[in-house]
N, C-alpha and C positions, 0 to 999 in steps of 0.2 A: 377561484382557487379552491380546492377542495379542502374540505377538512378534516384535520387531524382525528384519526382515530385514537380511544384509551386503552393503551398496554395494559394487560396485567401485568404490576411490577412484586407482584409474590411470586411468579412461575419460577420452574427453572430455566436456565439457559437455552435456545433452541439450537440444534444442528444444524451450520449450513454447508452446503457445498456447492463445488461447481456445475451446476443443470448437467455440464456436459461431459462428463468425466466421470471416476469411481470414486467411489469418499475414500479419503484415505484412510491405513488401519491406525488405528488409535495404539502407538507403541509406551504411552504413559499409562500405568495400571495405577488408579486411586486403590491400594488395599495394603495393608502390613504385610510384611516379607512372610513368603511361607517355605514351607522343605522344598530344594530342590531349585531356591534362588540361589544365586552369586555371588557373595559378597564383591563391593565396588569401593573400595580404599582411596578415598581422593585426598592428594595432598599439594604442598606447594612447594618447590624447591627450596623452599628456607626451613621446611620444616620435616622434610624428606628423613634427613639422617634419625632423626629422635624416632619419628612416627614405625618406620623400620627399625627398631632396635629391638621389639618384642616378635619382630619375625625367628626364623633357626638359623645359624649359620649358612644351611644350603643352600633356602633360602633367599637370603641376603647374595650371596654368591652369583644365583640366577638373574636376580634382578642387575649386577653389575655386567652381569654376560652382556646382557641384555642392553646395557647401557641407562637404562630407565634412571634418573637422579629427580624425578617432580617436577620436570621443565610441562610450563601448559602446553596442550593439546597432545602428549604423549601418553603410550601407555602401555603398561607388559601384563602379560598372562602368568598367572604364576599355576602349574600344575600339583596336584595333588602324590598321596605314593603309589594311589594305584591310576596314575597318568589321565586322568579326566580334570577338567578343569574346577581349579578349587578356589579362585579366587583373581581378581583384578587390581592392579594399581595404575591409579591415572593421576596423571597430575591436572593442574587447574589454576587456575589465577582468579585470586577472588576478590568479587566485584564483578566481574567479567558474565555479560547476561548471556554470552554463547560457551561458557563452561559446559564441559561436554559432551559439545554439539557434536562430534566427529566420532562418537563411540558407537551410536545406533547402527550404523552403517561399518565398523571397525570389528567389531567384536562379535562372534560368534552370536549363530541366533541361539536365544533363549530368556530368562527371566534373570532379572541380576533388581540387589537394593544395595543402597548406601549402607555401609558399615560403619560402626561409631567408630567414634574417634579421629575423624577426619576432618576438613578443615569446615568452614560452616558455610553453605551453600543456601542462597536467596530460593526458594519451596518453589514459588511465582516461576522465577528467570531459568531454573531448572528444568522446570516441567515443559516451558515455550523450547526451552534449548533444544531437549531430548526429542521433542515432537518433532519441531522442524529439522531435523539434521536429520530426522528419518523421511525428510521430504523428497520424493521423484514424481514427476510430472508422468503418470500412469495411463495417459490416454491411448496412446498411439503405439506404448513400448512398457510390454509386462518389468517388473524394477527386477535388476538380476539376482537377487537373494532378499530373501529374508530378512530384514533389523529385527536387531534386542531393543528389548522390551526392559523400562525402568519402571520397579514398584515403587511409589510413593505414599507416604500415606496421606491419606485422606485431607484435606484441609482447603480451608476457601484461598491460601496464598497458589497452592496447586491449579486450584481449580482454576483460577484468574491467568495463570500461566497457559493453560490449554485453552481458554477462551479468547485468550493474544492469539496464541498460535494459529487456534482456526481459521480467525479474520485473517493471517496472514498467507494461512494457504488459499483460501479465496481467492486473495490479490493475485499469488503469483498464478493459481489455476487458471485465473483469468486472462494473464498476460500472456502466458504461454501457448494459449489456446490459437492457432492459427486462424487466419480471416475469412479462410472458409469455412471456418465449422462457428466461429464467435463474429456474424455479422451484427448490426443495431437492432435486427429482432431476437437475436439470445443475449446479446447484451441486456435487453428491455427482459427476457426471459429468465437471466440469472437474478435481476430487480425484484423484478414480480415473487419471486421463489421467497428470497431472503422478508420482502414485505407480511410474506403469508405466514411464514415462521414466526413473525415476533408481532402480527394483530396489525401492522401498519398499511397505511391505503394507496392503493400503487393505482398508477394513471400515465397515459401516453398522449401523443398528440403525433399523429401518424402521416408525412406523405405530404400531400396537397392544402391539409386539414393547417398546415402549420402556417401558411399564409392566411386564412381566416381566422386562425387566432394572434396574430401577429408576433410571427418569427420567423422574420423573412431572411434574416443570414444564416442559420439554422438551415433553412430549404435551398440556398443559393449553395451554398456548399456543398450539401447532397442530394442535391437534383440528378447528377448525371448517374448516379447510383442504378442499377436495376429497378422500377419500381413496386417491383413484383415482390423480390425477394430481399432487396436490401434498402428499405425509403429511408432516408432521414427521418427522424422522430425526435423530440423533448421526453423523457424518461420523468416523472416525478414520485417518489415516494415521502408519506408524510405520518409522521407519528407522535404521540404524546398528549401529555392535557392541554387542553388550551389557556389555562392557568398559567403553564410554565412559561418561562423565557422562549423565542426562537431562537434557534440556529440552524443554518444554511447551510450547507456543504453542495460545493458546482465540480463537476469533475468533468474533464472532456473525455469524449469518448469515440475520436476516431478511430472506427475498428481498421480500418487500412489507409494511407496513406500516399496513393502515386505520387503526391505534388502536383495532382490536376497538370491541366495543361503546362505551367514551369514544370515539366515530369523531373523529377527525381533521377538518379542515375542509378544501375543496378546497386551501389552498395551503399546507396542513402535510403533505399528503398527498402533492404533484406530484412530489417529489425521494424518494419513499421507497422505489423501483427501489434507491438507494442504500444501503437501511440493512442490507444484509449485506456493506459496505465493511471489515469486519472480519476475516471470515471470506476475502476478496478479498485483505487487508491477511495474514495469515497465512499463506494458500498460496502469496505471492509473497517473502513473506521464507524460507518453506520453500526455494523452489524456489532460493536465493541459497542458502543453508546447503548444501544437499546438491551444490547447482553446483563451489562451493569445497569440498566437502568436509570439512567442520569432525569433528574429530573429536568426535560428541555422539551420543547417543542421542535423533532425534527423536523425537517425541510432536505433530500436529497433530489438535485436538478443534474440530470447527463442528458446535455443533448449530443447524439449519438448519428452517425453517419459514415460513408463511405466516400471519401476526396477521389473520384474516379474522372476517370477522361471519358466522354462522349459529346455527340455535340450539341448538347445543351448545356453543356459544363462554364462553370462561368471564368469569366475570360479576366487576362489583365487588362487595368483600365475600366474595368464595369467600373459603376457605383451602386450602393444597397441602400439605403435606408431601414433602420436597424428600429427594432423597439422602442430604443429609446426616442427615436425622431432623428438621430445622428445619422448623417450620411458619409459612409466610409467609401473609399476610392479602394481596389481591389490593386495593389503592386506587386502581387507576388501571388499567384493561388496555391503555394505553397506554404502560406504561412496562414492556414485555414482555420487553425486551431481557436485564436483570437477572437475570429470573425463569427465562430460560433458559439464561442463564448459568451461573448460580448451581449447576445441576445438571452440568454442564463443567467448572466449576471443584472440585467437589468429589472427581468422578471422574480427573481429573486429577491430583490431589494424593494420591489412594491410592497411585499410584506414585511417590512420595518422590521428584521430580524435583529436583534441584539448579535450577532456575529455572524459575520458569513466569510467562510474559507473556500476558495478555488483550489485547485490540485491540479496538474497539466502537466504532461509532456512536452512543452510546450515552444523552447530552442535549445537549436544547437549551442547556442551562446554562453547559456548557462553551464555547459556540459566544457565547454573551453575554459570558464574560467574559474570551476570548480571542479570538474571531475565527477563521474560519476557516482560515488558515494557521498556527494554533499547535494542535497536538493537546496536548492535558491528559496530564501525568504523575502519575499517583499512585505514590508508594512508600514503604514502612516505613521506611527508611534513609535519613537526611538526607544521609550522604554518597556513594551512588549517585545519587540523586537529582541533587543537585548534577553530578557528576560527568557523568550524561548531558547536563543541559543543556548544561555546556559542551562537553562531543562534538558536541551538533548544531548548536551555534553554531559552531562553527570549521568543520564539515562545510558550513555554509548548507541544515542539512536539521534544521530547529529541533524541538523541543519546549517545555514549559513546566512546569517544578513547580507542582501544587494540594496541598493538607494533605489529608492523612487524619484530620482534626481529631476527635476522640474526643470531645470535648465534644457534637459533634450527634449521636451516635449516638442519644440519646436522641427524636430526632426520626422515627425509622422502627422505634421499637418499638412493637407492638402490643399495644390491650387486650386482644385474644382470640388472638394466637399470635404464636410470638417475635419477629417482625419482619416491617413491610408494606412495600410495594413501593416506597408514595412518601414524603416528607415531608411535617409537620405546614402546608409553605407552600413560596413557590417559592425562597427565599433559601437559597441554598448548593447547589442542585439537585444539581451534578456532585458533590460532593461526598459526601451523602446517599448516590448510586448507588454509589459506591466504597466506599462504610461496607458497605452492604449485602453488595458481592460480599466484601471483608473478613470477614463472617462466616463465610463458607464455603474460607475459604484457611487452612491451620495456622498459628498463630505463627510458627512459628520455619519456616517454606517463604520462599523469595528470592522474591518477585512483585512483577512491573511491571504496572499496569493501565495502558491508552492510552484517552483518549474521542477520537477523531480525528472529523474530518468528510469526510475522503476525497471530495473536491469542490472544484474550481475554479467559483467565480459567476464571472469574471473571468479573460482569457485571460492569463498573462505570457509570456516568453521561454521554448517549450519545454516550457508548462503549459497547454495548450487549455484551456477551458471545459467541463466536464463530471469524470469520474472524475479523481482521479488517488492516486499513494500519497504518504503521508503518513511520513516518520519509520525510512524503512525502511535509507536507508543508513544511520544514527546507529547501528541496533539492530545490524545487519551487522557495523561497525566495532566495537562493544561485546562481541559475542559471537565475537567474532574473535579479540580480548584476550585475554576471558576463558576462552575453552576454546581457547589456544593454536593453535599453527599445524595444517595437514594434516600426518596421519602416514599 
């Protein structure tokens, strides 16, 4: 296992983006308002009427034209006398970490700052807001205007807000990248990137190589892959002092998804660009961990592949013998995600990390009984469990407790080797997958498993339609906690 490299934790924060795309423009300006900004009047509908009182009758008049009363995510332009724009009212709901999000892309391009006297808006939640709600996925399709640009001033709550942000455009840059430009060697490419930015030590295990080091689900998965231009590979990056605590983060990282041989149908298929959302999901909670400095020993594991059809692709009914010595019976080579998992997670946990979190895409199941804006929790401890939900609810960056219910385990054990990939039927699906990777984690190891769907169907405030992360501030604020402050 290689070792951890030492961060400098005086630098400043590095810039990362995605290898394969344009960094996006930076629409947060760290500096106090100068001539020539816009005043931005935020208020909330209970406080609407007073806050407009020292406007003019005209005014006040236009704004009713307008219908504007400080309902959140609205907002009127109020003109000046010589008809240029002389100032903004929006309203807001506060508390709310996507206050604002919908004005970057709303309001006319130019510079605009907060005006006193408005309601009091978190410096942090502002600056993430404004950044991402100026987010378009620019690779393929120039963005059709211009965003405003919010001056804030300067301050470390600001700055922790655009260093959310960044990690989150990461994620979605990532997700959104189609599978032919983001296969397991720019996957491993955007790794390598983000490791070089922040001093940490990046390693692969490529191809054929991965049965000599023993990750044979891992290679059984992405054997039928190209092996020229798309091999299966173990991704590892590693940072920190050796002093600190570990912690583990595994993300999958199937960059495409047929469904192997059980193929997939055309519209099970169209979103699964997405299903290394996990692997997306990890390097952008990395790149927050080392940004802030946490004092930990990381540990990031993606093993990354391509679930394609050829005919070495492996079949229903195989069996593998996995890292661990477990031998899994193959039900389904669509439920691949697991199977390479499985071999992550075991390797993972020879280094006795004090926490290790999976992140996956990893069933429809989860997606049935939650919906897409709830990623699925599983955890051995009823009272972390609890404990995060309510972090992501107070956060507005939710999650959901599912059981690791030991009763079904009996449903993915196999006649012919310890355990198969799917269960006896579709009831409990997410569940079942979490059993499974559960065999390959020690008892007594701290693990969070996440089945996320890292995907907006539905654009909201701030959340375009397409990639996005899922549960990443919760985890930030969790592990911020628990492995104390930057020393």
């Amino acid at each position: 296992m290689p070792h951890p490299t030492a961060p400098d934790r005086t630098g400043a924060t590095a810039t990362i983006a995605n290898p394969h795309s344009t960094p996006p423009p930076m629409t947060v300006i760290l500096k106090k308002p100068q001539t020539g900004s816009v005043p931005l009047h935020v208020v909330d509908a209970a406080g609407f009427a007073a806050a407009s009182g020292a406007l003019s009758p005209m005014q006040r008049q236009w704004l009713a034209t307008l219908g504007f009363q400080g309902a959140p995510d609205t907002h009127a332009l109020l003109p000046g006398d010589d008809g240029r724009l002389a100032a903004v009212w929006a309203g807001a709901r506060v508390g709310s970490p996507w206050a604002l999000a919908l004005l970057p892309r709303a309001l006319p391009a130019g510079r605009y700052h907060l005006a006193e006297g408005g309601v009091a808006l978190d410096p942090a939640l502002l600056a993430m807001a404004w950044q991402l709600g100026s987010y378009s996925f620019g690779r393929y399709k120039a963005p059709a205007r211009e965003t405003a640009q919010l001056q804030l001033a300067p301050g470390t709550a600001a700055q922790r807000g655009l260093m959310v942000a960044e990690a989150m455009t990461l994620v979605r840059d990532l997700v959104n990248t189609p599978a032919e430009d983001l296969g397991p060697a720019q996957l491993a490419q955007a790794a390598q990137k983000l490791a070089k930015a922040h001093g940490a030590r990046f390693s692969q295990v490529v191809g054929d190589a991965l049965l000599k080091k023993n990750f044979p689900a891992i290679h059984a998965v992405g054997r039928a892959a190209d092996a020229a231009t798309r091999a299966p590979r173990l991704i590892e990056l590693n940072w920190g002092k050796p002093k600190d605590p570990k912690l583990t983060l595994v993300g999958k990282g199937v960059c495409f998804d047929s469904g192997g041989l059980d193929i997939k149908s055309a519209d099970g298929m169209r979103l699964m660009k997405k299903d290394m959302g996990g692997a997306a999901h990890v390097l952008g909670l990395a790149q927050m961990i080392m940004a802030a400095r946490l004092p930990v020993r990381l540990q990031v594991l993606i093993p990354a592949v391509e679930n394609a059809i050829a005919g070495n692709a492996f079949r229903p009914g195989d069996v593998f013998k996995t890292r661990k010595g477990l031998h899994i019976e193959i039900g389904n080579t669509d439920a691949e995600g697991r199977v390479i998992l499985c071999d992550a997670l075991a390797y993972g946990a020879e280094g006795k990390p004090e926490l290790m979190i999976d992140m996956a895409t990893l069933t429809g199941a989860a997606r049935v009984a939650l919906g897409g804006q709830l990623p699925a929790l599983f955890c051995r401890r009823m009272t972390l469990a609890r404990e995060l939900v309510d972090r992501g609810l107070a956060l507005q960056d939710p999650l959901w407790h599912l059981p690791l219910w030991r009763d079904y385990h009996g449903g993915i054990e196999s006649d012919i080797a310890d355990i198969v990939n799917t269960g006896k039927g579709p009831a409990g699906g997410a569940i079942n997958a979490a059993l499974f990777l559960d065999d390959f984690v020690p008892a007594d190891l701290d693990w969070l498993h996440l089945d996320i769907f890292a995907w907006n169907d539905s654009a909201r405030p701030g959340r375009p339609s397409g990639g996005d992360a899922q549960a990443l501030r919760t985890l930030l604020s969790y592990l911020e906690e628990r492995f104390s402050t930057p020393r």
